[in-house]
C-alpha positions in Angstrom: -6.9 -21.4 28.9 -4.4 -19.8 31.0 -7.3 -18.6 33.9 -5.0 -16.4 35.9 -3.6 -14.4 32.8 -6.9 -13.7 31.6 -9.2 -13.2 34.4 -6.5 -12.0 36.9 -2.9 -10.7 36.2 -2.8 -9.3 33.1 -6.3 -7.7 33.1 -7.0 -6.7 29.2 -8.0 -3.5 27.6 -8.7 -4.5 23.8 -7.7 -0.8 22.9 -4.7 1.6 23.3 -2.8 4.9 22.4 -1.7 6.1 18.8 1.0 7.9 17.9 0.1 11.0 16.3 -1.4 13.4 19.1 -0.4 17.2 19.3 1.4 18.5 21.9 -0.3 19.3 25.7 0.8 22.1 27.5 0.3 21.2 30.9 -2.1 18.7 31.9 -5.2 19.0 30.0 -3.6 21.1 27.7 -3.1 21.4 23.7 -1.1 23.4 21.0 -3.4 23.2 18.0 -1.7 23.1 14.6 -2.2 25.6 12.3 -4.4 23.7 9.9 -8.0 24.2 10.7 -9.2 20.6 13.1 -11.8 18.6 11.9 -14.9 17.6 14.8 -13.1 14.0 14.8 -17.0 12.9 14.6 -17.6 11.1 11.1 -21.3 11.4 10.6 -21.3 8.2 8.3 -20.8 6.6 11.6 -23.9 7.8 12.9 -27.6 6.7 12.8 -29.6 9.2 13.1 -32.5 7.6 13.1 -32.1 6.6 16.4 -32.5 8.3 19.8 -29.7 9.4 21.7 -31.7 9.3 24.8 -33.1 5.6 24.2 -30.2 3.6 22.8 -26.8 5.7 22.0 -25.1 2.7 21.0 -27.1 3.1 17.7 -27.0 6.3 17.4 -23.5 6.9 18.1 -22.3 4.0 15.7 -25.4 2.5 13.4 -24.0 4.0 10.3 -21.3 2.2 11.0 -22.5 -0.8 11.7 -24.5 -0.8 8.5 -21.7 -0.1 6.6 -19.6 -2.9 7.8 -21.4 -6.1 7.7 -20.2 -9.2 9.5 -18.2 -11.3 7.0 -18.6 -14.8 7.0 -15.1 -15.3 8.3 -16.1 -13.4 11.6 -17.5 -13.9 14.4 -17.5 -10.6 15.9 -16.2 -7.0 13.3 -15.6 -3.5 15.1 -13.1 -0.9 15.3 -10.3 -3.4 16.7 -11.1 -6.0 13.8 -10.6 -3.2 12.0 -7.0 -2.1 13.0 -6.2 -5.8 12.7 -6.8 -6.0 9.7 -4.3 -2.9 8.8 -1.9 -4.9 10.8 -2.1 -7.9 9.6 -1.9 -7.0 5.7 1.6 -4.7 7.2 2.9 -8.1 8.8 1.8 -10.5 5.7 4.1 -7.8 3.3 6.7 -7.5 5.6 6.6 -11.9 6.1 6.7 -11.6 1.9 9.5 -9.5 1.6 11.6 -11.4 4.0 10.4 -14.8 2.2 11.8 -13.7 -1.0 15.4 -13.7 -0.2 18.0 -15.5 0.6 18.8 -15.3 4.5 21.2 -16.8 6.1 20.7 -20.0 7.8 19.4 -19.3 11.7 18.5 -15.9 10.8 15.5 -14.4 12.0 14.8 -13.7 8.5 15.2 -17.2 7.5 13.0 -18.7 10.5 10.1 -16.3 9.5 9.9 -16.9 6.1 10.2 -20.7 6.2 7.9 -21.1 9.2 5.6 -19.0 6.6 6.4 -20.5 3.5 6.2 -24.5 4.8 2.6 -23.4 6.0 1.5 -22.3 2.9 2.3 -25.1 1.1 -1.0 -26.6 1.4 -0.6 -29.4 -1.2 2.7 -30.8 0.4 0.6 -30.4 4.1 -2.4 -32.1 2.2 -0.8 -34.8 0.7 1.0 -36.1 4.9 -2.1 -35.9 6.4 -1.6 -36.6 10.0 1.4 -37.9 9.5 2.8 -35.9 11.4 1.4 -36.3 14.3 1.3 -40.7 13.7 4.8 -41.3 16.4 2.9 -39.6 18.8 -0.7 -40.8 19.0 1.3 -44.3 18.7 3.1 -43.8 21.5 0.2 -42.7 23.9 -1.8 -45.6 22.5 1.2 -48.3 24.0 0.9 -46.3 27.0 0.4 -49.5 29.6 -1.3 -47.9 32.9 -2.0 -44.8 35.0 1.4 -45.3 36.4 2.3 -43.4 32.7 0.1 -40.7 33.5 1.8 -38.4 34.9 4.8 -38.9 32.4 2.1 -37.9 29.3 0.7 -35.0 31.2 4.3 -33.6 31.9 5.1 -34.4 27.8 1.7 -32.3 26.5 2.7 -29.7 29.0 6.2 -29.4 27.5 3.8 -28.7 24.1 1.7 -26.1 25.6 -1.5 -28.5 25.8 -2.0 -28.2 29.4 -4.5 -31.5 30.5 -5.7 -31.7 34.2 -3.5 -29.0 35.3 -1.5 -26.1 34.0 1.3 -25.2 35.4 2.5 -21.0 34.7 5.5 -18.9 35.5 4.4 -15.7 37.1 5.3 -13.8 40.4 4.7 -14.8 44.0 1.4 -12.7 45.1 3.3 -11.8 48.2 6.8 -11.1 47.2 6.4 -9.9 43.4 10.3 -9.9 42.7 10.1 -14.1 42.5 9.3 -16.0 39.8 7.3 -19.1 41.2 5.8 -21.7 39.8 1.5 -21.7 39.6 -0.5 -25.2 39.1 -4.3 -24.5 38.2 -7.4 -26.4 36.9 -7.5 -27.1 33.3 -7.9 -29.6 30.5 -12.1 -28.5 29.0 -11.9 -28.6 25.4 -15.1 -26.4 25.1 -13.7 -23.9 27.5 -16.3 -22.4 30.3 -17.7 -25.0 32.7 -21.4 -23.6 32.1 -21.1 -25.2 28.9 -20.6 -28.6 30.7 -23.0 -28.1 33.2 -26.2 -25.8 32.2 -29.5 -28.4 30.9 -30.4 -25.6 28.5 -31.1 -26.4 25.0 -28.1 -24.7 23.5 -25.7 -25.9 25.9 -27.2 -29.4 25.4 -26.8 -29.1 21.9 -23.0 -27.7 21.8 -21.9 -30.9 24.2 -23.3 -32.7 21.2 -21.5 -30.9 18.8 -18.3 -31.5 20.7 -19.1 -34.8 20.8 -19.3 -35.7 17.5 -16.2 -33.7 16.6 -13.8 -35.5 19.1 -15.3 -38.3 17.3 -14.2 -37.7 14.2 -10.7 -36.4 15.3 -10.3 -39.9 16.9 -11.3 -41.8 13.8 -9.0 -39.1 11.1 -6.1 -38.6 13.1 -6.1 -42.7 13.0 -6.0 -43.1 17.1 -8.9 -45.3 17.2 -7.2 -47.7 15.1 -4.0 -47.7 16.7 -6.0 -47.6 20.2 -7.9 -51.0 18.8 -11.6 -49.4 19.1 -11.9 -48.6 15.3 -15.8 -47.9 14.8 -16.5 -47.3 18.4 -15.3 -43.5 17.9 -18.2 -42.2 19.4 -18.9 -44.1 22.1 -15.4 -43.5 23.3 -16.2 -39.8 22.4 -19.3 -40.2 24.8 -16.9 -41.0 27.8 -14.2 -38.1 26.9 -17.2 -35.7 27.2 -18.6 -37.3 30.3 -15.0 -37.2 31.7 -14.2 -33.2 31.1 -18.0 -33.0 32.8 -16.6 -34.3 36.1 -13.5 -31.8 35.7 -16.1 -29.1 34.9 -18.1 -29.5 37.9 -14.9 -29.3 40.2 -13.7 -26.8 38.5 -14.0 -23.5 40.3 -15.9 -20.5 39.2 -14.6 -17.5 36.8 -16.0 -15.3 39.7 -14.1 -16.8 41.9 -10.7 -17.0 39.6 -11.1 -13.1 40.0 -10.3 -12.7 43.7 -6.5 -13.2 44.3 -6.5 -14.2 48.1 -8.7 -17.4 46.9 -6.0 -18.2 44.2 -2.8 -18.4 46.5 -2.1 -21.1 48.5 1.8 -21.9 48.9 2.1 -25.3 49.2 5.4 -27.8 49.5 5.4 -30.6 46.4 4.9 -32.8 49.5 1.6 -31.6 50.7 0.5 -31.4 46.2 1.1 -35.4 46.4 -0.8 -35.9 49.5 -3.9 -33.6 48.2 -3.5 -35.3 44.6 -2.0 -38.3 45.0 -3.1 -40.1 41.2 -0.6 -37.8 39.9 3.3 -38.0 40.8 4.2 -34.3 40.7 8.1 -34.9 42.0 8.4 -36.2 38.3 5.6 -34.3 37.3 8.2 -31.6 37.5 11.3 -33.0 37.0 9.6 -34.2 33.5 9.0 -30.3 33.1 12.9 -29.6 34.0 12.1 -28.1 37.5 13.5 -30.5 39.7 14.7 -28.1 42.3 11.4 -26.7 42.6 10.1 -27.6 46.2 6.8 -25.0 46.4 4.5 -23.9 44.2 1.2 -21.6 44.4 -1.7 -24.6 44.0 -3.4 -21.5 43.0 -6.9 -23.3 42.3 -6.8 -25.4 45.4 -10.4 -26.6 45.8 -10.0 -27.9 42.2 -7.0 -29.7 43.5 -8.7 -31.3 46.5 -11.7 -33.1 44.2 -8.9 -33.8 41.7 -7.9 -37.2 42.8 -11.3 -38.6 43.1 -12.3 -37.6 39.5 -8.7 -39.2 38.1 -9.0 -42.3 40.0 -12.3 -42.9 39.1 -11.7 -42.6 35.7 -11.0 -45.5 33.1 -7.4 -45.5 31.4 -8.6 -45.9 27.6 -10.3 -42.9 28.3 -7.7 -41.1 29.8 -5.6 -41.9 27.1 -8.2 -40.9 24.7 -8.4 -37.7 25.8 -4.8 -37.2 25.2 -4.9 -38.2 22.0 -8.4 -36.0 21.2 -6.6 -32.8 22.9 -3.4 -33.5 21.1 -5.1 -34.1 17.4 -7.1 -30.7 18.3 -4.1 -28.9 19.0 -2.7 -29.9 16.0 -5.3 -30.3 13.4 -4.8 -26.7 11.8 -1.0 -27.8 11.1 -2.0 -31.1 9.5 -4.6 -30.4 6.4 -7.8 -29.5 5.5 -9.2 -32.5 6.5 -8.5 -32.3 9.7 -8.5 -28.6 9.9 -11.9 -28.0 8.9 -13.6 -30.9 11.3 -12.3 -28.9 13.9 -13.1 -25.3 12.0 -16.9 -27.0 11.8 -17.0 -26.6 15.9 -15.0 -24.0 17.3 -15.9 -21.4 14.3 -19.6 -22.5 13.3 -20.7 -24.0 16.8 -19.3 -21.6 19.3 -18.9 -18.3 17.5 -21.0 -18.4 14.6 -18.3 -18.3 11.7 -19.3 -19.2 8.3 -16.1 -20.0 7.1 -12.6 -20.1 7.7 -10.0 -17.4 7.1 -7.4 -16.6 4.3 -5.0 -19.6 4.7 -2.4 -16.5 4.5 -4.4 -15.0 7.4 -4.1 -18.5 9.8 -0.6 -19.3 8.8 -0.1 -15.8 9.8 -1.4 -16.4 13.1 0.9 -19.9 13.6 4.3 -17.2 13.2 2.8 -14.8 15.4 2.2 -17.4 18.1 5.4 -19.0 17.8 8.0 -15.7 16.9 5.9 -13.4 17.8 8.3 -10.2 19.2 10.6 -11.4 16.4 7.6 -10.7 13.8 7.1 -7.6 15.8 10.9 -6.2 15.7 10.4 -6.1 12.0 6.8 -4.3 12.8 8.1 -1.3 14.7 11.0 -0.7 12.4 8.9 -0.3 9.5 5.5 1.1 11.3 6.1 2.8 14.7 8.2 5.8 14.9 10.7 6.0 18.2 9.4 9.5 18.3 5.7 8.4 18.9 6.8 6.8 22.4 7.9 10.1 23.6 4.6 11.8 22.8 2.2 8.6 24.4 4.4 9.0 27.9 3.5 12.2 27.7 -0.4 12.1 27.1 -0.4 9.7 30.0 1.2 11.7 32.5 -1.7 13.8 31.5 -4.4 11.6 32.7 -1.8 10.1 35.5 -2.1 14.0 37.0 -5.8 14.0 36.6 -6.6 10.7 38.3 -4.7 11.9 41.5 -6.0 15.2 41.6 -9.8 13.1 41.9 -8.1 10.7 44.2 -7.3 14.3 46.1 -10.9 15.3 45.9 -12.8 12.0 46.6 -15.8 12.2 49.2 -15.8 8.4 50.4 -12.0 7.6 51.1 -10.2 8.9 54.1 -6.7 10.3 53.9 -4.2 7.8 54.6 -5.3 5.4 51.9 -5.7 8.6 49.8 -2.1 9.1 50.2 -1.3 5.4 49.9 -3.4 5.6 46.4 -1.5 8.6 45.5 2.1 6.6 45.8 1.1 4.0 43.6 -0.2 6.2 41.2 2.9 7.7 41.3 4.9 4.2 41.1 3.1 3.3 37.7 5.3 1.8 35.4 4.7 2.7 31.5 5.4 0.7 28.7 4.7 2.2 25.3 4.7 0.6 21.7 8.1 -2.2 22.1 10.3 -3.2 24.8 13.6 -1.6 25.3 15.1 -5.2 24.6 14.5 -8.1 22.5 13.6 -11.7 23.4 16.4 -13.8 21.8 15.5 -16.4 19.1 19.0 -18.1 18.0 18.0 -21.7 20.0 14.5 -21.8 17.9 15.0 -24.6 15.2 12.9 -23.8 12.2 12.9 -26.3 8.8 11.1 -27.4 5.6 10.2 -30.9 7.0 6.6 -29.9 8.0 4.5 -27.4 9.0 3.3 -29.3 12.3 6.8 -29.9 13.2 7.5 -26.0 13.1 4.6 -25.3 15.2 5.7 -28.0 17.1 9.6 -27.0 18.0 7.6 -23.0 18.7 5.5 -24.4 20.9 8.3 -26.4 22.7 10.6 -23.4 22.5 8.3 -21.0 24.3 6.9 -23.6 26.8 10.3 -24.0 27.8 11.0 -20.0 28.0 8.5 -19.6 30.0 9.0 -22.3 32.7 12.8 -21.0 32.9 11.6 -18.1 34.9 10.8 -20.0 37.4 12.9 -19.4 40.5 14.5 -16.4 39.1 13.6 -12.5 39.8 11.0 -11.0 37.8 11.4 -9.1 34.4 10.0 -6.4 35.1 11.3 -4.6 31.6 9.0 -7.7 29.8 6.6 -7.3 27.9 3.2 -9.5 27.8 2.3 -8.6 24.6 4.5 -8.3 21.1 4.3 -5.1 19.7 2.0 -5.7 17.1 -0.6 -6.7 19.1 -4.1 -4.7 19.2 -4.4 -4.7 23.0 -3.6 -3.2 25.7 -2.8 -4.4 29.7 -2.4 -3.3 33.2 -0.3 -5.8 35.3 -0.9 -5.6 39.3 2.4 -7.1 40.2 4.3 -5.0 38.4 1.9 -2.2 38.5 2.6 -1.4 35.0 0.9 -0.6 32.2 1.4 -1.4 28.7 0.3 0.1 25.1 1.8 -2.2 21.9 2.9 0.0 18.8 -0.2 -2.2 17.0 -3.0 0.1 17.9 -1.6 3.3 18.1 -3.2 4.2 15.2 -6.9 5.7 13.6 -9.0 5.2 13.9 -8.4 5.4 17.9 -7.0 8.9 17.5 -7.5 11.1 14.4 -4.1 13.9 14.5 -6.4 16.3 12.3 -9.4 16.3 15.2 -10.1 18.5 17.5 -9.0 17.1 20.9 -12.6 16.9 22.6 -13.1 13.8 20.7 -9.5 12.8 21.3 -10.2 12.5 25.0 -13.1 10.5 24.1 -11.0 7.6 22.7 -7.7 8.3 24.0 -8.1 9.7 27.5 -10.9 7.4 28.7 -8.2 4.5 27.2 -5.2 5.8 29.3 -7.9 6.2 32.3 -9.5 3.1 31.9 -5.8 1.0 32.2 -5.2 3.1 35.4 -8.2 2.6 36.9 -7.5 -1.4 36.9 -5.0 -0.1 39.3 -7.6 0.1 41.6 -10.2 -1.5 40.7 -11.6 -4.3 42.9 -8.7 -6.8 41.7 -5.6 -4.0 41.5 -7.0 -2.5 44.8 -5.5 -5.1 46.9 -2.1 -4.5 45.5 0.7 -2.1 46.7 2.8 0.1 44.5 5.5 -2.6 43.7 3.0 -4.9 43.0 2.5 -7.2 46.7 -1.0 -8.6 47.8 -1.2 -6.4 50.8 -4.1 -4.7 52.3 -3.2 -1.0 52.3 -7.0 -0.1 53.1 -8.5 1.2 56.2 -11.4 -0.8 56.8 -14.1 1.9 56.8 -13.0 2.6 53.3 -12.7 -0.7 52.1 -16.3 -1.0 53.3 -17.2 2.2 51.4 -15.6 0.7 47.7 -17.5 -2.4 47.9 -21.0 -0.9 48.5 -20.2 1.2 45.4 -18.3 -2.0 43.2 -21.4 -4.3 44.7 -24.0 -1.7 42.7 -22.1 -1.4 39.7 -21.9 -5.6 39.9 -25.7 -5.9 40.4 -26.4 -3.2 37.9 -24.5 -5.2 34.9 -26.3 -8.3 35.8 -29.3 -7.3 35.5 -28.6 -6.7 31.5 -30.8 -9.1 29.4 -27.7 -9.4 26.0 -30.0 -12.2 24.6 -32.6 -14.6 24.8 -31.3 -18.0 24.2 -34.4 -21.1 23.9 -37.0 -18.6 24.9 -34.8 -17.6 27.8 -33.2 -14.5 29.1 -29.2 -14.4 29.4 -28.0 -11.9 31.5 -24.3 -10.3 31.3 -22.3 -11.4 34.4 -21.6 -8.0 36.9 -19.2 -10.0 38.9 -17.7 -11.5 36.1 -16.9 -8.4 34.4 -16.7 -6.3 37.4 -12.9 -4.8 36.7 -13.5 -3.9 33.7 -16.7 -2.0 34.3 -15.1 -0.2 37.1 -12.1 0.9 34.6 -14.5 2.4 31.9 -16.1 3.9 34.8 -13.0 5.4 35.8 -11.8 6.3 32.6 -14.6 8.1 31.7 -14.6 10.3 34.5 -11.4 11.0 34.4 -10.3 11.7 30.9 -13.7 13.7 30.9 -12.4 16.2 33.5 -8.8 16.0 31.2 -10.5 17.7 29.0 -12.9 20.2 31.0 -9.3 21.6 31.8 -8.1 21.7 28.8 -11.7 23.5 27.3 -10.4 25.9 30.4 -7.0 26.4 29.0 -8.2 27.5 25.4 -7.0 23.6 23.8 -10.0 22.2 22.8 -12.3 24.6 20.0 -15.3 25.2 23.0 -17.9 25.7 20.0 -20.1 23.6 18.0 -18.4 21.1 15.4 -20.8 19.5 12.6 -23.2 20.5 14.9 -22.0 18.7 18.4 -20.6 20.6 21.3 -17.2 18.9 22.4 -18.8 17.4 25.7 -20.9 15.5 22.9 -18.0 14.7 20.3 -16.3 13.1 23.7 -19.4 10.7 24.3 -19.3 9.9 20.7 -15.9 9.5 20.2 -15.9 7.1 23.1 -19.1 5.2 21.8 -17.5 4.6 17.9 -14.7 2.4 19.9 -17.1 0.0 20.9 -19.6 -0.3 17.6 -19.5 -3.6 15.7 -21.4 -6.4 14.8 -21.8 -9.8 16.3 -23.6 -13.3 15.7 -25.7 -14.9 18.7 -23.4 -17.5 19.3 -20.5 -15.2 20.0 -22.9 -13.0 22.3 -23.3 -16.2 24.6 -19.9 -17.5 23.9 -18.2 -13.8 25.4 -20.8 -13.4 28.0 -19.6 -16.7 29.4 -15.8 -16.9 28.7 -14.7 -12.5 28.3 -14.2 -10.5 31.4 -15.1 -7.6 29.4 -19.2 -6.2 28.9 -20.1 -6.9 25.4 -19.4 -3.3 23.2 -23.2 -2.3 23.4 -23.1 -2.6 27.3 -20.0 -0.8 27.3 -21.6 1.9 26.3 -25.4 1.7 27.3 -24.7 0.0 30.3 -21.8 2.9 31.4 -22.6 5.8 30.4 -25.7 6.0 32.4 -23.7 6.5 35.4 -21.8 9.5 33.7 -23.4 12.7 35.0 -21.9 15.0 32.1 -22.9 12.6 29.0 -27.0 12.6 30.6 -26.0 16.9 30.7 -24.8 16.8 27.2 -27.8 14.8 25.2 -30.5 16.2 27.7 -31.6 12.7 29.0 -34.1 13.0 31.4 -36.2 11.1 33.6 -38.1 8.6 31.7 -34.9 7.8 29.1 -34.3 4.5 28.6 -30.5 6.0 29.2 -31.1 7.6 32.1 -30.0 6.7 35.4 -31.1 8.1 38.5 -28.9 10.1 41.0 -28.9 7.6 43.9 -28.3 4.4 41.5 -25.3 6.0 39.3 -22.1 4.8 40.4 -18.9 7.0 40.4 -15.9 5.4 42.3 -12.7 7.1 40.6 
């Protein structure tokens, strides 16, 4: 898991701007067309059973929820599942129709559709097995000592399977036009330490689970036989697990990973060997092609310093066990069903809840995506996103961009020279709305009919290789971090941008035919929300172009945490389940920024559209029987309906940096003055708050 990316730079919004809004007049503002504008509220959505005051989660989207049961393929199906979907049937047409010609040979028309067709030949993948993948597990089985260590971890890093450490391309913390490189922890193959650590029954039985499927990986992919322990598959399973373990409990916390003056630590590749000295990172690197790199960000230090004592106390047939479980697991979906489905029987049933796998169309799908994906999306935005619509989403953010900083104007708790210092980052954001300007280049990708793996192979190779090429350059700041047809959204601190991909900007996050009351709902708390990480507790402690630099006086830095520190502790003390009899709570620190930017967007695209109720845009009466303050709150709650098994509830709660979608909505909106106004919660409401325990920071 690349930690930084997901708990740190690119903080993610799962949720973004269409493209068929009216035009504002003015901040706040809206020209109505002449057709007459439904409520946007669909009261199929709706359970009205339920009281708004007790649980508005189900009241806002129980209809829904009913009427979109979980399939067996998914863990987890609401609204974004939903536009997926849309998008992925566009993509698998648009994959078909390219497939069906004849293209040129190096084409990007030609790559796509063999990378697609090769994976879809299940028979031919059926019949070679792991194949494959038999040169490689050889070779790391004739692997002598740990003196060869290093040179396999710099080979599986080349392949995007990061053991022991990852190494990343990202800016310097402290001068954000460099491109340096970042070395972290890594190299769990469950993913979140707590499931390494915690005694609990669940836990306990998941490490078993994971046991028994490395086992069967070893014996399938033939690596036990090669590595002469042929039978003893789970015992050497036994001591991959208890290996990981030791890398688990040095491994340091998500909380932690969220504070960027604890993840920067500039350090010469002299001072690395010294801290770590079981790996050789001079050829650690050069192996990698960076052999004129002489610093680099040991961004997870403390991991670093135990490092060496959990490497050299480790055995070498388990150390090249591990390679060869991590590098089967990587590749099992590219070599069969066999193989495929071992590792389907974990990761899907075990840790999410899945009953079953996906389409094949669906997964082969997601193998192009990952390895061409902005050359997929190219093809996306010239069939699906107008160049129009990017014109009208700049322009519905400037709305919310004017409202935040007339708040920022009017807040009680911040003094004036870090209001004005807010104000010029604000003012500094940079935009980026459904594609990039220009297009990543694809010509040196080598795509055949040999195999599937060896397709996914070359991609992952390929983009490994972009990626590390950055380092020692000047950022990009016109990149994107997401292709277009991506369902997401991101705000990046050291480029202080943020980002909307063509792939959501669509209903059912904004209905053109609605009234814009419930438009705000979705659409301006989303544009607030990506601000807001701006300054939320992480994208505080960056400056306008995107430095680590304390622009705070203390007296108001003081003043933010008391407010982030009750939003934290309010969070926490969220039971989401009961797991073995016991209570598991949601994680306030955990998911701290993004609780603060649905704080924030709420309150700001709220009063977005309290001016534009002022300025006659929004239809002030009753529609199907809600006023518009409470088609806002249900607008915003429908975003977040879906259904989920109990396995994914534990498996987000430990590994997502976002609330869970009922939180997001019973655990915010409490501490929103106008939604408690507009449903009449009072005192004694399970959704009410009171006064001195609501938090309000943008």
């Amino acid at each position: 898991m690349d930690m930084k990316k997901v708990l740190y730079i690119v903080t993610i919004f799962c949720m973004a701007l269409p493209a068929g809004c009216r035009k504002d007049e003015g901040a706040g503002g809206a020209t109505a067309p002449a057709a007459p504008l439904a409520s946007g509220i669909d009261a199929a959505n709706l359970d009205q059973s339920a009281d708004p005051k007790a649980d508005f989660y189900q009241y806002a989207g129980g209809g829904w929820m009913k009427n979109h049961p979980l399939k067996d393929e998914y863990a987890r199906f609401g609204s974004f599942e939903q536009v997926a979907e849309v998008n992925r049937e566009q993509l698998r047409q648009l994959i078909e129709d390219v497939s069906a010609g004849s293209n040129e040979a190096g084409s990007i028309a030609q790559k796509i559709g063999d990378f697609y067709n090769v994976g879809m030949g299940i028979d031919a993948i059926n019949r070679q097995g792991a194949a494959p993948l038999e040169g490689e597990l050889r070779r790391i089985a004739a692997l002598k000592d740990k003196s060869e260590l290093t040179g396999q971890l710099a080979r599986m890093a080349l392949q995007g399977d990061a053991l022991v450490v990852e190494i990343d391309a990202d800016a310097d913390l402290k001068d954000s036009d460099m491109t340096i490189a970042w070395l972290y922890q890594g190299g769990l193959g469950i993913g979140d330490r707590d499931y390494y650590l915690s005694q609990d029954k669940h836990f306990a039985e998941t490490r078993a689970a994971y046991a028994k499927m490395l086992a069967k990986m070893l014996a399938l992919s033939g690596y036990s036989k090669l590595a002469g322990f042929e039978g003893g598959e789970a015992a050497m399973a036994a001591r991959i697990l208890a290996f990981e373990t030791r890398l688990a409990e040095i491994d340091m916390p998500k909380e932690e990973l969220r504070e960027p003056e604890k993840i920067y630590h500039i350090k010469t590749v002299d001072e690395v060997q010294r801290i770590v000295p079981s790996i050789k990172w001079r050829e650690y690197l050069d192996g990698l092609g960076l052999g004129a790199v002489s610093t680099v960000n040991a961004a997870t230090l403390p991991y670093f310093e135990k490092l060496d004592k959990v490497v050299a106390g480790s055995d070498w047939e388990t150390l090249k066990a591990y390679c060869a479980a991590s590098t089967v697991i990587g590749a099992a979906d590219f070599l069969g069903d066999e193989l495929s489905d071992v590792k389907f029987d974990f990761y899907g049933r075990v840790l999410s809840g899945k009953k079953e796998q996906q389409p094949r169309w669906k997964r082969v799908l997601s193998a192009v995506e990952r390895g061409m994906g902005e050359a997929l999306g190219r093809l996306y935005v010239e069939k699906h996103f107008p160049a129009s619509a990017k014109e009208r989403m700049l322009q519905l953010v400037e709305n919310l961009r004017f409202t935040l900083g007339e708040r920022i104007k009017k807040n009680t708790w911040m003094t004036g020279p870090t209001k004005e210092r807010a104000l010029d980052k604000l003012a500094a954001f940079r935009v980026k709305i459904g594609y990039p300007d220009k297009w990543r280049d694809f010509s040196g990708l080598e795509v055949g009919k040999d195999s599937y793996y060896a397709n996914v192979s070359r991609a992952a190779a390929f983009n490994t290789r972009y990626e590390l090429d950055k380092i020692g350059k000047p950022v990009d700041r016109d990149e994107w971090h997401m292709t277009p047809q991506t369902v997401n959204a991101y705000y990046n601190p050291s480029t202080n941008e943020i980002c909307f991909p063509a792939g959501i900007l669509q209903p059912p996050f904004f209905d053109a035919a609605a009234d814009d009351a419930a438009n705000y709902g979705a659409i301006g708390v989303v544009i607030g929300h990506e601000m807001t990480h701006g300054f939320d507790d992480q994208g505080r402690k960056f400056d306008k172009v995107g430095n680590l630099h304390d622009w705070w006086t203390p007296a108001d830095s003081a003043a933010f945490d008391a407010r982030k520190q009750t939003l934290a502790d309010w969070f926490s003390g969220i039971e989401v389940l009961r797991v073995d009899g016991k209570p598991l709570h949601a994680n306030g620190e955990f998911t701290l920024g993004e609780n603060i930017a649905d704080n924030g967007g709420l309150n700001i695209s709220f009063e977005a559209m309290q001016k534009a109720l002022r300025d006659g845009g929004i239809d002030k009466e009753k529609m199907d029987g809600f006023t518009p303050e409470q088609r806002f709150f249900l607008a915003y709650a429908i975003v977040w309906a879906g259904n989920i098994r109990d396995s994914e509830v534990i498996r987000r709660t430990k590994e997502d940096p976002h609330a869970l979608g009922r939180w997001r909505v019973n655990g915010a909106l409490p501490h929103v003055a106008p939604f408690l106004e507009a449903f009449g919660v009072k005192e004694g409401d399970a959704m009410y708050l009171a006064p001195g325990k609501r938090v309000e920071i943008w």
